[in-house]
C-alpha positions in Angstrom: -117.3 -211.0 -18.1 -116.7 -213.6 -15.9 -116.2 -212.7 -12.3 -113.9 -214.4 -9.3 -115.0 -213.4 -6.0 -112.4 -212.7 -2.9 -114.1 -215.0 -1.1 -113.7 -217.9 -3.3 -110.2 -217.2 -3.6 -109.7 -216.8 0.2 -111.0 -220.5 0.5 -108.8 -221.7 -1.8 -105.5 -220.3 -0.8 -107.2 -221.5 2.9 -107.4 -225.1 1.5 -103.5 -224.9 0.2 -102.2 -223.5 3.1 -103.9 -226.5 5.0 -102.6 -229.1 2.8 -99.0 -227.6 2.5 -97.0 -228.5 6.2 -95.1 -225.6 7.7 -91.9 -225.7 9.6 -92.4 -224.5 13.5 -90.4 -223.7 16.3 -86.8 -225.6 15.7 -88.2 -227.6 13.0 -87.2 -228.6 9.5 -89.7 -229.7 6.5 -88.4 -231.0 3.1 -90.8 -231.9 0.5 -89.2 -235.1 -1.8 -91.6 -236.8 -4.3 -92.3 -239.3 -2.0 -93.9 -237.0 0.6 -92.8 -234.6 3.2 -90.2 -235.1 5.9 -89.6 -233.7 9.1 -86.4 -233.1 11.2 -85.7 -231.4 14.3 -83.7 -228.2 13.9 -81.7 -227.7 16.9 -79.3 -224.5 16.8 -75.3 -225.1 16.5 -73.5 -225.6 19.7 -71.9 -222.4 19.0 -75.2 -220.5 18.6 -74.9 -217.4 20.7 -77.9 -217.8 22.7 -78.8 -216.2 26.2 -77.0 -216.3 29.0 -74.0 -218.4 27.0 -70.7 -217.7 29.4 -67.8 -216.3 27.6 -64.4 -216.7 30.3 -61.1 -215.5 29.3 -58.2 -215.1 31.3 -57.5 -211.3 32.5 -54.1 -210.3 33.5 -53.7 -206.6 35.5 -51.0 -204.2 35.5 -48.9 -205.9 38.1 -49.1 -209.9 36.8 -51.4 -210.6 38.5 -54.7 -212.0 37.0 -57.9 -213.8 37.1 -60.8 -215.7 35.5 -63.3 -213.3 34.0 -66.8 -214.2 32.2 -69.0 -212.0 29.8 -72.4 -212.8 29.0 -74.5 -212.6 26.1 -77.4 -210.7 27.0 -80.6 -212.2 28.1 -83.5 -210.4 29.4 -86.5 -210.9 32.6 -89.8 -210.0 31.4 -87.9 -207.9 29.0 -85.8 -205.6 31.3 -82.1 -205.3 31.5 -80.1 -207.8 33.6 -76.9 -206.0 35.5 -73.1 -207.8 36.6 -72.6 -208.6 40.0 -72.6 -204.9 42.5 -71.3 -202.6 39.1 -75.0 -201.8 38.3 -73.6 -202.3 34.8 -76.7 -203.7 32.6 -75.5 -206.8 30.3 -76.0 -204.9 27.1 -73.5 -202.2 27.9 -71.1 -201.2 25.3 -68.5 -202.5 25.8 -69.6 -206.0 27.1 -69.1 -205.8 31.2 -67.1 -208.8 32.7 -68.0 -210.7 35.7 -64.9 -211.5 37.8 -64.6 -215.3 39.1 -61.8 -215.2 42.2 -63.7 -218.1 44.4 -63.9 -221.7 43.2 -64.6 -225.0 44.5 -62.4 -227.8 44.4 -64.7 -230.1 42.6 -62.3 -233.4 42.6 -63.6 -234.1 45.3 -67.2 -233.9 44.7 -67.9 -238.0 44.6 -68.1 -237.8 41.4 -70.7 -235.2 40.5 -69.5 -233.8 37.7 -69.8 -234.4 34.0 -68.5 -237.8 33.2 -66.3 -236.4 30.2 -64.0 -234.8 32.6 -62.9 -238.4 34.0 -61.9 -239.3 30.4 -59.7 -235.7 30.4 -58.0 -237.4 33.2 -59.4 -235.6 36.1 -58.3 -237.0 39.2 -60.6 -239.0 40.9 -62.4 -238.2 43.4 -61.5 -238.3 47.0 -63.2 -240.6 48.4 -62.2 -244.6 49.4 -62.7 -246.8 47.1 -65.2 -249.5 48.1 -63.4 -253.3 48.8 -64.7 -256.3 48.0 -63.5 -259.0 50.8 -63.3 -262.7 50.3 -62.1 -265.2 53.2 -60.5 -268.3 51.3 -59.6 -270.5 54.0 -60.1 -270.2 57.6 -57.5 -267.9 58.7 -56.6 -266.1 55.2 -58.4 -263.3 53.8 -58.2 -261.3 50.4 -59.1 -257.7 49.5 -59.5 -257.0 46.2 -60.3 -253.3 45.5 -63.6 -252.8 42.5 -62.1 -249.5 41.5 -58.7 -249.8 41.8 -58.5 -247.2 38.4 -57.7 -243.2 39.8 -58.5 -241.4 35.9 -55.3 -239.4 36.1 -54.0 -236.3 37.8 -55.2 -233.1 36.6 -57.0 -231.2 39.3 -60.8 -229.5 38.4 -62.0 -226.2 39.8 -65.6 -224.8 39.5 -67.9 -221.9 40.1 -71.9 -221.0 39.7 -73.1 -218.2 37.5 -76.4 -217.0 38.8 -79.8 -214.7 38.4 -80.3 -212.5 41.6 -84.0 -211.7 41.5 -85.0 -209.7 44.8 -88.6 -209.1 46.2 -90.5 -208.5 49.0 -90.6 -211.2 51.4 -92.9 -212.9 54.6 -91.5 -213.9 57.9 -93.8 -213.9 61.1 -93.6 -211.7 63.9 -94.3 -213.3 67.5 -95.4 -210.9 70.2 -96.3 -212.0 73.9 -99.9 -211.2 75.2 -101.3 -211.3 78.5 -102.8 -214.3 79.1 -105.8 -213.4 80.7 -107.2 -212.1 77.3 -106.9 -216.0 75.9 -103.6 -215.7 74.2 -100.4 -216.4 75.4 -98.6 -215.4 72.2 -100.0 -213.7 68.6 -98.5 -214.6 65.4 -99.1 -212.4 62.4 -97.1 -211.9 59.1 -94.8 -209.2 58.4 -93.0 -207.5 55.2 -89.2 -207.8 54.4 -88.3 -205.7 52.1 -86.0 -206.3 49.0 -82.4 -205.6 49.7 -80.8 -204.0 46.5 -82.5 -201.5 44.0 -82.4 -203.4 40.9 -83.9 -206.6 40.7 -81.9 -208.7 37.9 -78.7 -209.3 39.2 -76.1 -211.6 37.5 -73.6 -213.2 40.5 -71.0 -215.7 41.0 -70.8 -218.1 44.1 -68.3 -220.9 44.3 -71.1 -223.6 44.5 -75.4 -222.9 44.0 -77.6 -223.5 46.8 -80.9 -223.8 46.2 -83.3 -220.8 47.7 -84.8 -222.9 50.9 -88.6 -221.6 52.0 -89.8 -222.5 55.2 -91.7 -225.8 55.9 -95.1 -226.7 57.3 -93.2 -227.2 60.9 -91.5 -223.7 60.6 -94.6 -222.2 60.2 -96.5 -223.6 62.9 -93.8 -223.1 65.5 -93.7 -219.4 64.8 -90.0 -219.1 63.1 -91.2 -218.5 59.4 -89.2 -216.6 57.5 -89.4 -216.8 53.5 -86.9 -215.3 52.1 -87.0 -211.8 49.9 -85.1 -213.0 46.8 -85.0 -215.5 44.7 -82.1 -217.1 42.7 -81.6 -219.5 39.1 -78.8 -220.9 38.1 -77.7 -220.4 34.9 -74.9 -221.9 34.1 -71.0 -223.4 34.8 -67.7 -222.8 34.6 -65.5 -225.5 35.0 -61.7 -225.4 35.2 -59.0 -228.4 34.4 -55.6 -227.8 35.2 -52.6 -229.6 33.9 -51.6 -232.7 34.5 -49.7 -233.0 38.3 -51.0 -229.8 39.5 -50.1 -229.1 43.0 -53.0 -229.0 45.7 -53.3 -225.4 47.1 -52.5 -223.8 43.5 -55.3 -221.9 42.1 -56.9 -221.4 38.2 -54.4 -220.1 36.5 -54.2 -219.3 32.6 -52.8 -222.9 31.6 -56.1 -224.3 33.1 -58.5 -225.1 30.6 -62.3 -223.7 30.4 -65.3 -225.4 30.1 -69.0 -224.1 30.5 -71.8 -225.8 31.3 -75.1 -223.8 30.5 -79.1 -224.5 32.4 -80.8 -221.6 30.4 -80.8 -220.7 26.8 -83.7 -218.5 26.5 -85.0 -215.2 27.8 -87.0 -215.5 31.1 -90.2 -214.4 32.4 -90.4 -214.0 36.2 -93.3 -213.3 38.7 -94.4 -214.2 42.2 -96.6 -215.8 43.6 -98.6 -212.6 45.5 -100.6 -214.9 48.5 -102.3 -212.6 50.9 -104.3 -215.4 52.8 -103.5 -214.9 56.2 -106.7 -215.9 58.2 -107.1 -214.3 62.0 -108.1 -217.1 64.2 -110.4 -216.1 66.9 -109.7 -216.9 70.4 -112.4 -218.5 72.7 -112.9 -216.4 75.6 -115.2 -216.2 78.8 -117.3 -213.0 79.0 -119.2 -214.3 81.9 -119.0 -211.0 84.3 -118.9 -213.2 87.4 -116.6 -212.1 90.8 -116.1 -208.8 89.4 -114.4 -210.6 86.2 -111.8 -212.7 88.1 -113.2 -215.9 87.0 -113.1 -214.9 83.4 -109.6 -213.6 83.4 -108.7 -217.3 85.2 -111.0 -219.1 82.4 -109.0 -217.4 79.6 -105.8 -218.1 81.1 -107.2 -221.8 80.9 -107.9 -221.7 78.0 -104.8 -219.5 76.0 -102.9 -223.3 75.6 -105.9 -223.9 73.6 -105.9 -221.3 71.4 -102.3 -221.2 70.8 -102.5 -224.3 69.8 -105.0 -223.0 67.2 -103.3 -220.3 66.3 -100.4 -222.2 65.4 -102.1 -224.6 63.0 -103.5 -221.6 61.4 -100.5 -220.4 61.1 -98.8 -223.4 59.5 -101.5 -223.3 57.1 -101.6 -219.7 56.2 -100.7 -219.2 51.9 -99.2 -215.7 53.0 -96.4 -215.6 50.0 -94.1 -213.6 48.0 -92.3 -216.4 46.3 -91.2 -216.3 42.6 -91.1 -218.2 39.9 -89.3 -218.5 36.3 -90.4 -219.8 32.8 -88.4 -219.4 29.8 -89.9 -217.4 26.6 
């Protein structure tokens, strides 16, 4: 009876498996007799992914109405993500809306804005347009304008969907000392604490501003103060009106949406966690001489010194609570 050990079979469904190409992560493989060929397999502009803005108009009982935005849920290091100050998590049946009421004029942001809205005929904008000068004899002069083209008229409106993420934070406290001890003033880190209960918060703001930490100078003078949330940006709606819309009217349901998205995965977040803080240590005089007098006038003499230490310490103490994101 012949026998066919595991083993041998293991290696050869081993070697196959090696020999035979597998697709991966938004890849394509199709085998033709000529060999194996590889494509990229990015998803459909519709795909649903994470974070993808929905807006739709909303009208209420009296008229009224305004822009609203669901959001296909996406998750931080797995948890729930909730709307705005509702507390309403993103996978709540059904789908909570995020209102939009403030936006920002964006026709006149110089021009930083997709390009394809200029060929929808957004205005553009508002800005003068640069002149190109040319004397041709000695009293005449000619001005000839490089851009002289304005796109069109239609007015475009914008706001910022964002991730809320709040933590504890560092700022340093200052206290006087006396300055006989060798100190005039003492630096040391302190704790902010977070401001709402639940971390992952989904908000609108008319326009993103980057989370600024403090710099090298702000730490050595003493007026550090990092702050105790972080915030990412995940996406943008845009709104263009009709053509010849007046100045001062706002998004209305003519107006046409757009979104622009910055994230299409699920997000991990952590911080940073620095606890470096080093003490400096003051020189002092312990000398015991006139009853102590002339050490408490040496130490005054020499707390300049060791504020000035203290300070460089300070600007180069890695005390920090600062997050960070990565997409899974």
């Amino acid at each position: 009876m012949f026998n066919f050990p595991a083993r041998a079979y293991n290696d050869v469904m081993a070697a196959i498996r090696r020999a035979k190409p597998l697709p991966g992560l938004r890849s394509r493989i199709r085998e033709t007799t000529a060999g194996v060929l590889v494509s990229s397999g990015a998803p459909s502009p519709d795909w649903n992914h994470p974070w993808k803005l929905h807006p739709r108009w909303v009208e209420d009982d009296n008229g009224d109405g305004h822009w609203n935005v669901t959001i296909t849920p996406g998750f931080v290091n797995g948890a729930n993500a909730v709307i705005g100050k509702s507390d309403k998590p993103l996978t709540a049946d059904p789908s909570p809306s995020l209102a939009i009421t403030n936006f920002r004029d964006a026709t006149g942001m110089n021009g930083h804005y997709p390009a394809l809205f200029k060929k929808l005929g957004a205005r553009k904008p508002l800005e003068p347009d640069p002149i190109l000068s040319s004397t041709l004899e000695e009293n005449a002069q000619v001005e000839v304008a490089l851009f002289p083209e304005q796109y069109g008229s239609r007015r475009l409106m914008a706001a910022d969907v964002l991730l809320h993420i709040d933590h504890m934070g560092i700022r340093t406290d200052t206290f006087f000392a006396d300055p006989t001890t060798g100190n005039l003033v003492i630096h040391s880190p302190a704790f902010t604490p977070p401001v709402n209960r639940y971390p992952y918060r989904v908000q609108t703001v008319p326009e993103y501003i980057a989370v600024q930490y403090p710099t090298m100078l702000e730490r050595m003078m003493g007026t550090m103060d990092e702050p105790n949330f972080d915030q990412l940006l995940l996406g943008t709606l845009w709104l263009l009106s009709q053509p010849d819309e007046g100045e001062d009217t706002q998004p209305g349901p003519t107006w046409q949406p757009y979104t622009q998205h910055f994230v299409f995965w699920n997000l991990g977040y952590a911080n940073v966690n620095k606890f470096n803080f080093t003490n400096p240590q003051s020189i002092t005089i312990h000398t015991g001489l006139a009853f102590g007098l002339l050490d408490s006038i040496g130490n005054s003499m020499l707390a300049p010194i060791n504020d000035a230490y203290a300070d460089v310490m300070n600007g180069l103490n890695e005390t920090s609570m600062r997050g960070y994101f990565w997409t899974l």
